[in-house]
C-alpha positions in Angstrom: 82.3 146.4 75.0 85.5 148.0 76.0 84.7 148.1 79.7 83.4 144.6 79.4 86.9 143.1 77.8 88.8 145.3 80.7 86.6 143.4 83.4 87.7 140.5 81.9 91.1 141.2 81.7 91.2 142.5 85.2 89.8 139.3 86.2 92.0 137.1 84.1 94.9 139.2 86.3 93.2 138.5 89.1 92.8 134.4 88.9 96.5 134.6 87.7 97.7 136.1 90.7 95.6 134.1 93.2 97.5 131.3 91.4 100.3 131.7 92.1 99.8 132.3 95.7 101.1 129.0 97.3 98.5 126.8 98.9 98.5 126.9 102.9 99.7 123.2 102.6 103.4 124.5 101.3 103.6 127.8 103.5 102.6 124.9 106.4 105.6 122.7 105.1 107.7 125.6 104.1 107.7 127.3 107.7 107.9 123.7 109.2 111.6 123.4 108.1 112.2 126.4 110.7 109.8 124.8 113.3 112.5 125.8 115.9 112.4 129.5 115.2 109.5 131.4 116.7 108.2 133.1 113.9 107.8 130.0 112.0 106.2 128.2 114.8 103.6 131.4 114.9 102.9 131.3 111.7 102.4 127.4 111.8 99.6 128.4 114.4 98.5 131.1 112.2 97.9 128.3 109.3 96.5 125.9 111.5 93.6 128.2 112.9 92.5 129.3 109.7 92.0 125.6 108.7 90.6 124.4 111.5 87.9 127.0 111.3 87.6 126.1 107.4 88.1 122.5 107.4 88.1 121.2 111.0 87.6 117.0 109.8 90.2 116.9 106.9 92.9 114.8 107.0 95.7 117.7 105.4 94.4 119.9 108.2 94.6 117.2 111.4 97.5 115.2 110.2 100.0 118.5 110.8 98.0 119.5 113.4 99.1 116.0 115.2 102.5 116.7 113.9 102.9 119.8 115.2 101.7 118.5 119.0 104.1 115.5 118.2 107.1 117.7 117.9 105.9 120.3 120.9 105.5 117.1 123.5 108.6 115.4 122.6 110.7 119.1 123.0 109.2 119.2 126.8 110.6 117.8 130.1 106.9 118.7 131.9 104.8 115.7 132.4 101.4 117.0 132.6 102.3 119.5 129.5 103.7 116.7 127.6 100.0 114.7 128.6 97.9 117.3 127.1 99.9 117.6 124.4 100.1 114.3 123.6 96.4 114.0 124.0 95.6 116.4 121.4 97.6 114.6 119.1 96.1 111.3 119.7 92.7 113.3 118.9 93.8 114.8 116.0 95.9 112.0 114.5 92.6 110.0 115.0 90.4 112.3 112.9 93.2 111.9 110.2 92.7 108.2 110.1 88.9 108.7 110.2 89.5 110.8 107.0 91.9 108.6 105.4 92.3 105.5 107.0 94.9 104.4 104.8 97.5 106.8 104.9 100.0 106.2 106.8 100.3 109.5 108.6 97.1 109.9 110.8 98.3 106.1 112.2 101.8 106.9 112.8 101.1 110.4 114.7 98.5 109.3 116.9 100.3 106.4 117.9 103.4 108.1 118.7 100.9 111.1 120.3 99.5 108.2 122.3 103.1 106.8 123.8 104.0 110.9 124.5 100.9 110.9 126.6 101.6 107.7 128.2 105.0 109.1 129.5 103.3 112.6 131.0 101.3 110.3 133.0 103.1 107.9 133.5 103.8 104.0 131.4 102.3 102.4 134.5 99.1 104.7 134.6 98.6 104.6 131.1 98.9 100.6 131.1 96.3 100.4 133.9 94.2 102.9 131.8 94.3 100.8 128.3 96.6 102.7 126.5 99.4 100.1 125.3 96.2 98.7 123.1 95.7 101.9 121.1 98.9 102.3 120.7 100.2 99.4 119.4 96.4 99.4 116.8 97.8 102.3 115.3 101.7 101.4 115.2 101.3 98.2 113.8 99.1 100.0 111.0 101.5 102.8 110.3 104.7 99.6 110.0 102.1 98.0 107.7 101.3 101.2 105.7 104.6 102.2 105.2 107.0 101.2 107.7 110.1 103.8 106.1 108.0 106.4 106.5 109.6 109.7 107.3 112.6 108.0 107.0 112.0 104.7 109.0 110.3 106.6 111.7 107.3 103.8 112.4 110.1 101.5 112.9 112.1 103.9 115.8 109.1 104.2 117.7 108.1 100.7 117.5 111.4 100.1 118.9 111.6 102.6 121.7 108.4 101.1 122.8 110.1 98.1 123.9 113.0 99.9 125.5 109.8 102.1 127.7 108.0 99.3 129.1 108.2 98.6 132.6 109.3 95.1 133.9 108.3 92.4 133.0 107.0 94.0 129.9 110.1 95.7 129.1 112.7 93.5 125.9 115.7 95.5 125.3 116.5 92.3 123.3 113.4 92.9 120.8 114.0 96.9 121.4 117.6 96.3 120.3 116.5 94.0 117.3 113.8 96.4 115.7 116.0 99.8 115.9 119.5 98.3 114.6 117.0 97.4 111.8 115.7 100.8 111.7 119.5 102.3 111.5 121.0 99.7 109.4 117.7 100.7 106.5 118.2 104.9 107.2 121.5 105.5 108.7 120.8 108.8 108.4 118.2 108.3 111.1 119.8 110.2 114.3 116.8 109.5 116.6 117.1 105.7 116.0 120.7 105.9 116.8 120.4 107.6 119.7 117.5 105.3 120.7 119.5 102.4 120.2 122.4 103.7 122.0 120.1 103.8 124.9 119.2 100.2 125.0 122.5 99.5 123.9 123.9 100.8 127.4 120.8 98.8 129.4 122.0 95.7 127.6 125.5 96.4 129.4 127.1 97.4 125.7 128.6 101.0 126.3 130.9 100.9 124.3 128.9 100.3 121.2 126.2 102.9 122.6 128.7 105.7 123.0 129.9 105.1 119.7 126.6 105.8 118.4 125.9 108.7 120.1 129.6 110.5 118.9 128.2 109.1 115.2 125.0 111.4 116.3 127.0 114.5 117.5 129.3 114.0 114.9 126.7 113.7 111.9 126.5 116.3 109.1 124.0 118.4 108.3 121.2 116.6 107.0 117.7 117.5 105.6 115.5 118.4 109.4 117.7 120.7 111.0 115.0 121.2 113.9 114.8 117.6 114.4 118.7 117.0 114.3 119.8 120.1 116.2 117.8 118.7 119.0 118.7 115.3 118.9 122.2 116.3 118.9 121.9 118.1 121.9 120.4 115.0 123.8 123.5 113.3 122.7 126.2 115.4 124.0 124.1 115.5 127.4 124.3 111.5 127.3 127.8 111.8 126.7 128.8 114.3 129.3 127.1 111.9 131.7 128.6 108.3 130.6 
């Protein structure tokens, strides 16, 4: 009887502790915040394997497996890299959606997976290849999801697409319209800004677009330091060359 009660006891301990372990979901999201710091990014690759051998088809799993390919393409200046990137999180954004086709998430980061792909190979290759139609499917359902999402991100990539096209695609006026939108709703939003600055200047307004982009270097610290410390150093690039 005694050593029975101490089993259960020792069990009891047991289940308690494994409680309070975090779930991988908030050691994913916890070492996300330092996605700029090595360490973090390997255990974020740690997390990720032991998932996808676990649970290869949920959406928790490929969702931040899109996002972390999202955030590796956009941080690289090599076109085939940023491809292949970009196509893996097209393919894992899409098994998101297939998981839980209403969620905004799996629709957001595989369309903007799809535009990083289109720029490694190129807008005019991925045009002639059918691209601009999956992207825009899967835009226009992340803007009808939840268009504020990750504060008003659906909305800044809707508009960059505009400002990306070639001519006589290409409508800094719409691309202009959609991302003052997207600045004037989360003016914390530093990527909008700095995307609007950009087809501010095409639309021969410099002056407006360099005021942006001192807002963007200027801007406190906000909640992403990752995202922001890298946006802020596209900023005082663009203004060391206008």
């Amino acid at each position: 009887m005694r050593f029975a009660l101490l089993l259960v006891v020792c069990l009891g301990l047991s289940s308690a502790a494994s409680a309070q372990q975090p779930p991988w979901t908030a050691r994913f999201d916890e070492a996300w915040k330092h996605r700029d710091q090595p360490a973090a990014m390997k255990e974020i690759g740690a997390i990720i394997k032991a998932q996808l051998a676990s649970e290869p088809d949920s959406f928790e799993t490929n969702w931040r497996l899109a996002q972390v390919y999202v955030w590796e393409a956009t941080g690289t200046g090599d076109g085939d890299h940023k491809a292949d990137l970009g196509e893996a999180g097209w393919e894992a954004g899409d098994k998101a959606i297939l998981a839980k086709p209403d969620d905004v998430r799996g629709h957001y980061l595989s369309g903007t997976a799809l535009g990083l792909y289109s720029e490694g190979i190129g807008i005019l290759r991925a045009l002639s290849k059918g691209v601009e139609g999956k992207f825009r499917d899967r835009l226009l359902a992340a803007l009808r999801l939840d268009k504020d999402y990750l504060d008003g991100a659906p909305q800044v990539v809707w508009g960059r697409y505009f400002y990306k096209l070639p001519w006589p695609k290409k409508d800094i006026g719409e691309s202009i319209k959609v991302l003052t939108a997207a600045v004037q709703g989360h003016p914390k939003n530093l990527r909008a800004k700095l995307y609007l600055a950009d087809s501010l200047l095409e639309n021969d307004k410099g002056a407006e677009a360099k005021k942006l982009m001192e807002e963007v270097r200027d801007a406190p610290p906000g909640d992403d330091q990752p995202e922001e410390k890298r946006i802020k150093e596209q900023a005082k690039k663009w203004l060391s060359e206008h």
